[in-house]
N, C-alpha and C positions, 0 to 999 in steps of 0.2 A: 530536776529543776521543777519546784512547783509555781504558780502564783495564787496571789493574793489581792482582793479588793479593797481600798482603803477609802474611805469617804471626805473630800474634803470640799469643802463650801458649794454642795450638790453636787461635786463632779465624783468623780469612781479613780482613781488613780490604782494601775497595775503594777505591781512589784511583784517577781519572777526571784524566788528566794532557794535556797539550799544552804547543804547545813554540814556537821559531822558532829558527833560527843561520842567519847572514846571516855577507855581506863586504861592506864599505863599500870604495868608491873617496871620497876627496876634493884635488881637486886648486885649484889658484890661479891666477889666471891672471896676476897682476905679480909679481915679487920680493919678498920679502918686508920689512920695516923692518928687522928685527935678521939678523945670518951667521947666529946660530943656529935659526934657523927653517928650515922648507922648503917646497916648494911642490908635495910631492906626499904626501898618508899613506893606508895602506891599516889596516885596522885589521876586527879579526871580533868578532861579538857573539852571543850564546847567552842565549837567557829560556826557563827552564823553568816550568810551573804546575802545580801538582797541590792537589786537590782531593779531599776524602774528607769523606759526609755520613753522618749518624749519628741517631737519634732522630727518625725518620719525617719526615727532613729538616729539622726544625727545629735541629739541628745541626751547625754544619760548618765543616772546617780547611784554607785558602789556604796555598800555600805557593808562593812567585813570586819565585827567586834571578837577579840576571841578570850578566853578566860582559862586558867590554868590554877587549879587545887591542889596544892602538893601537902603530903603527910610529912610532919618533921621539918622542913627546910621552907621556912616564912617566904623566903625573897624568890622563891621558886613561884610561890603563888601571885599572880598576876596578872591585870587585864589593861588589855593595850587592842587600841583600835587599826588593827592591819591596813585597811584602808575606808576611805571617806573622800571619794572622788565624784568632781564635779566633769564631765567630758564633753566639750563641743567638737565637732569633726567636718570636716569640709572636705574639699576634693582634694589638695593640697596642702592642708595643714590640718593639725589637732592641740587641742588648749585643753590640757587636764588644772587642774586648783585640788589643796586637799593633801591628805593622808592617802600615799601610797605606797605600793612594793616595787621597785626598780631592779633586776639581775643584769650584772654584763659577768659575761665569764664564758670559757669552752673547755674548762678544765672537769677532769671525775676527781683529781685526789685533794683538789683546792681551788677556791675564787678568789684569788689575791687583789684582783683588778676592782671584784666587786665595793664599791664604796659609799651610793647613796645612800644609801639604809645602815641602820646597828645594828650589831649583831645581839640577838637573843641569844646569851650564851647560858640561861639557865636551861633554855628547853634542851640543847642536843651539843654534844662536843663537836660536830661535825662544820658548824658554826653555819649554816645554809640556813636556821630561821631568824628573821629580820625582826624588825620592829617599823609601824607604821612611818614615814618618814612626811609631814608636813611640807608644801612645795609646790611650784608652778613649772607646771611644764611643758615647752612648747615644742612641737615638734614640725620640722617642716620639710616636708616630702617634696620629693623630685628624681627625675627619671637620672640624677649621679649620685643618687643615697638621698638618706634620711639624715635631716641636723637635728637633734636632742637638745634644748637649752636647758639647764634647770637653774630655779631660784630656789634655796632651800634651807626655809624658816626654821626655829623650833629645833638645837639641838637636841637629840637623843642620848644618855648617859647610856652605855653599855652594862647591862646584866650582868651578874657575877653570883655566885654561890653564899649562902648565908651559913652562919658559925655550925649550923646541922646538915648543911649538904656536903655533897660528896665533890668530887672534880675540883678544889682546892687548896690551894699552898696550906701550909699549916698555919698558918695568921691567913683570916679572912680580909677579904678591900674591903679597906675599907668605903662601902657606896654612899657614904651618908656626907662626906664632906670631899669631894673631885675639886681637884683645881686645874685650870684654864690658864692658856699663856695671853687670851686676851677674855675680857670681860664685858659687861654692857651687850648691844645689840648685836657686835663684834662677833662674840662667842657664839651666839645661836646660826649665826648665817654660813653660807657655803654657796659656792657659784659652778657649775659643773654644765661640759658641752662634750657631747659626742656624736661624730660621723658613721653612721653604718651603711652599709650596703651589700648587695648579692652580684657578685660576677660573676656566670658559668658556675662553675664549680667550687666556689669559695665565698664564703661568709666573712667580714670584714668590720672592724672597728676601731676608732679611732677616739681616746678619750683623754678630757682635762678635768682637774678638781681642786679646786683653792678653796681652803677654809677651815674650821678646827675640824682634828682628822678623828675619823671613826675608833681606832685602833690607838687605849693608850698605852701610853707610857708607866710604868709601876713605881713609882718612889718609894726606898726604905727608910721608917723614918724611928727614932729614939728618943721616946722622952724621959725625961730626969728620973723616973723612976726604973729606966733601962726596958719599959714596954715597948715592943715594934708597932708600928704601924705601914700599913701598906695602904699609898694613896693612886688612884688615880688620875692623870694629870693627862691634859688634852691640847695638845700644841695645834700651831696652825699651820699646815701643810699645803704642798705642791704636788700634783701626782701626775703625771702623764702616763698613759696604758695605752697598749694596743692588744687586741686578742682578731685571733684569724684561727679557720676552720677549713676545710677544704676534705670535700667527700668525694673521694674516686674510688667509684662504684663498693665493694667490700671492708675500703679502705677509709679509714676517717684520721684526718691530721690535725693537732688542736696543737695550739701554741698560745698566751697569754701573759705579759709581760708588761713591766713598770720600773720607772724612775720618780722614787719619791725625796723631795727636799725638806724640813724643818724639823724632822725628829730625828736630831743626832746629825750625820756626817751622812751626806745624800750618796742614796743604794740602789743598786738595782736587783730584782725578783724577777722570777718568770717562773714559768711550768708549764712546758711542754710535752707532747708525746703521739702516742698514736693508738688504736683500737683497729685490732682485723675481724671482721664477723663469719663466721661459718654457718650458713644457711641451710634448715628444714636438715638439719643431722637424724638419722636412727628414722628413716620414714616421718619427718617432718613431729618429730618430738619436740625437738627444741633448737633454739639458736642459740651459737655458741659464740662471745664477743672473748679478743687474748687482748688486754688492756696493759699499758707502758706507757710510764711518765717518767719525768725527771723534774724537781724541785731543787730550783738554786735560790740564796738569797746571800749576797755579796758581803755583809756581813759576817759570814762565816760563823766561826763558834761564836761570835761576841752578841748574834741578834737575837734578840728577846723572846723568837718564837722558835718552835719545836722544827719544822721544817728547813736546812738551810742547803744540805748536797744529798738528799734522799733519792730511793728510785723506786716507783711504785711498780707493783705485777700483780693484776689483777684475772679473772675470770667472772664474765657475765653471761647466766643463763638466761635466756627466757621460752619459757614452755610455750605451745602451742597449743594451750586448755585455755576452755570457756573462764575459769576461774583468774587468770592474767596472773600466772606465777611467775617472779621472779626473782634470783637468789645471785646477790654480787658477793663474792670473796677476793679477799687481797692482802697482801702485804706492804708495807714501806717497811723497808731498812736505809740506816743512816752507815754510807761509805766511810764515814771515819769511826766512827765508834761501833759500827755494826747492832747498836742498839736495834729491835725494831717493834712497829705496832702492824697486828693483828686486825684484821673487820670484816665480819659478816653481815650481810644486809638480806632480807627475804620478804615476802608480799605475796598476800593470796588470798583473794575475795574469798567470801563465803557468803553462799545464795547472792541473794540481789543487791543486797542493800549491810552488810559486813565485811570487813576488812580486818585480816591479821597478818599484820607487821613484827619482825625478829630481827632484833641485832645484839652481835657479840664480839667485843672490845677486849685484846687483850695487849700487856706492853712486856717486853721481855731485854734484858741486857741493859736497860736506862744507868748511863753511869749519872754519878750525884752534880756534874756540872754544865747536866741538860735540863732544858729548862720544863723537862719533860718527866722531870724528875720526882715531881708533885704527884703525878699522876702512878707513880709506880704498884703503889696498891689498889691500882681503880679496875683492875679486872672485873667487867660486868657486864649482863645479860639485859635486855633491854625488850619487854614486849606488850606491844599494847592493840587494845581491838577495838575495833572502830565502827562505830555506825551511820551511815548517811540517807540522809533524808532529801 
């Protein structure tokens, strides 16, 4: 974190900034389904933050632009402001205004729960990067948890792959024309309230969300000339979620879980599991986390997305080097179809100020009525190096 002086109307204004600008490698390793795809994209990425606090630090102004250049695939490249937060804080309350990044979640193989934010789904399959989300947030603290209120202006269109990337059905969405089950000021807003708090040993949340839902719906459509089209379409939903955590001593218990109403016939989702860690192994080498979830979603074969009776097993290394290695591997297999996906994750500073990151995606057994199916030639290696300032 550095700062900087800024001059305005005689006064010096501090802003405390940091950065990252990286190069991605991503390459594939079959052919692709469609000619216009390819099998290799390099693409650069730049996240700036700056920071300036004011009023004996009870207030202060985020600003987190980031920008993304991909080779070949247009709708990859893109800039979007992560956050642009206004923060007043008091003893017992905090008023955020602005573009920010909101997580609720306790899960490693999914955030089902997660919903403020859209998902960035050009940057990463793993669907964990967001998009800035516009909103007022109030938060009011107290010794039986924390109340969350959100107002949340300015819907967000979700990301998707253009006619030259890779990670798509063989007809691209079309993103140029989404449609909305309501319209006007209707469509952009959302109203979301969540209770958290720390008991002893457990971590707690309590969450509601009404308003057009993050996650659409895919319409297949035919026009006279017998061409598909795939649209986007954005109903207005009900969600209520609870996610709970509970760490005894070695032992970490995560559970997170939803009942959503207005898309289709109301379902419920969860994923839960558990992580046992084995400490300072081989003379304090490394620790060793044994990682298990389950992924249901009551939908069954008929639900839209890839997860619906899966069990994840995972392993988490993390060394005990200056450099902060660390390297997740794992599996999900699907109990009825025994389909499953492969994922390696790894991270390991270099000197003081670089970072290299490795990931490796593969899908094996996808029969053709998963909706996972699209994906079946997307075996691919994922590595990019980063540098921060």
């Amino acid at each position: 974190m550095c700062t900087v002086l800024l001059a305005n109307s005689s006064k010096l204004l501090a802003f405390e900034y940091s950065g990252t600008i990286g190069i991605e490698s991503l390459g594939f390793i079959n052919k692709p389904l469609a000619d216009a795809q390819h099998n290799h994209y390099l693409s650069g990425v730049a996240e700036l933050e700056l920071i300036h606090e004011w009023d004996s630090g009870s207030q202060s102004l985020a600003f987190v632009p980031f920008y993304r250049y991909s080779q070949h695939d247009s709708k990859r490249s893109h800039f979007d402001i992560r956050e642009l937060t206004w923060l007043k804080a008091s003893d017992n309350w905090e008023l955020r205004t602005g573009f920010r990044k909101v997580f609720w979640g306790v899960a490693e193989s999914q955030h089902i729960i997660d919903i403020i934010n859209q998902t960035d789904l050009v940057e990463n399959t793993d669907t964990e990067d967001k998009l800035g989300q516009p909103m007022i947030n109030l938060a009011l603290i107290h010794d039986w948890g924390t109340l969350d209120l959100y107002f949340l202006t300015g819907f967000r269109e979700r990301t998707f792959s253009g006619t030259e990337g890779r990670f798509r059905s063989p007809v691209a969405i079309d993103v140029d024309h989404p449609r909305f089950e309501e319209n006007g000021a209707q469509r952009h807003l959302a109203y979301a309230a969540r209770w958290s708090h720390n008991i002893g040993d457990w971590d707690l949340g309590l969450a509601h969300f009404y308003g057009t839902g993050r996650e659409p719906t895919i319409l297949v459509e035919q026009d006279a000339s017998g061409n598909l089209s795939l649209i986007p379409y954005y109903p207005i939903i009900n969600q209520t979620s609870i996610d709970i955590q509970a760490t005894k001593g070695a032992w970490l218990w995560k559970l997170e879980s939803l009942m959503r109403s207005g898309q289709g016939e109301t379902f419920l989702a969860g994923t839960g599991g558990l992580e046992y860690t084995f400490y300072n192994l081989f003379d304090n080498l490394f620790d060793l986390g044994l990682v298990s979830e389950y992924l249901y979603d009551s939908r069954g074969k008929h639900a839209p997305i890839v997860f619906q009776d899966d069990i994840l097993a995972a392993l988490r290394f993390g060394f005990s080097d200056t450099q902060s290695t660390q390297i997740l591997a794992g599996v999900i297999f699907d109990r009825g179809s025994n389909s499953k996906f492969y994922n390696i994750e790894a991270s390991r500073r270099l000197g003081d100020s670089f970072k290299l990151e490795i990931e490796a995606r593969f899908f094996s057994g996808i029969l053709n009525t998963d909706p996972a199916f699209i994906l079946r030639d997307d075996d691919h290696f994922r590595a990019e190096l980063s540098y921060f300032f």
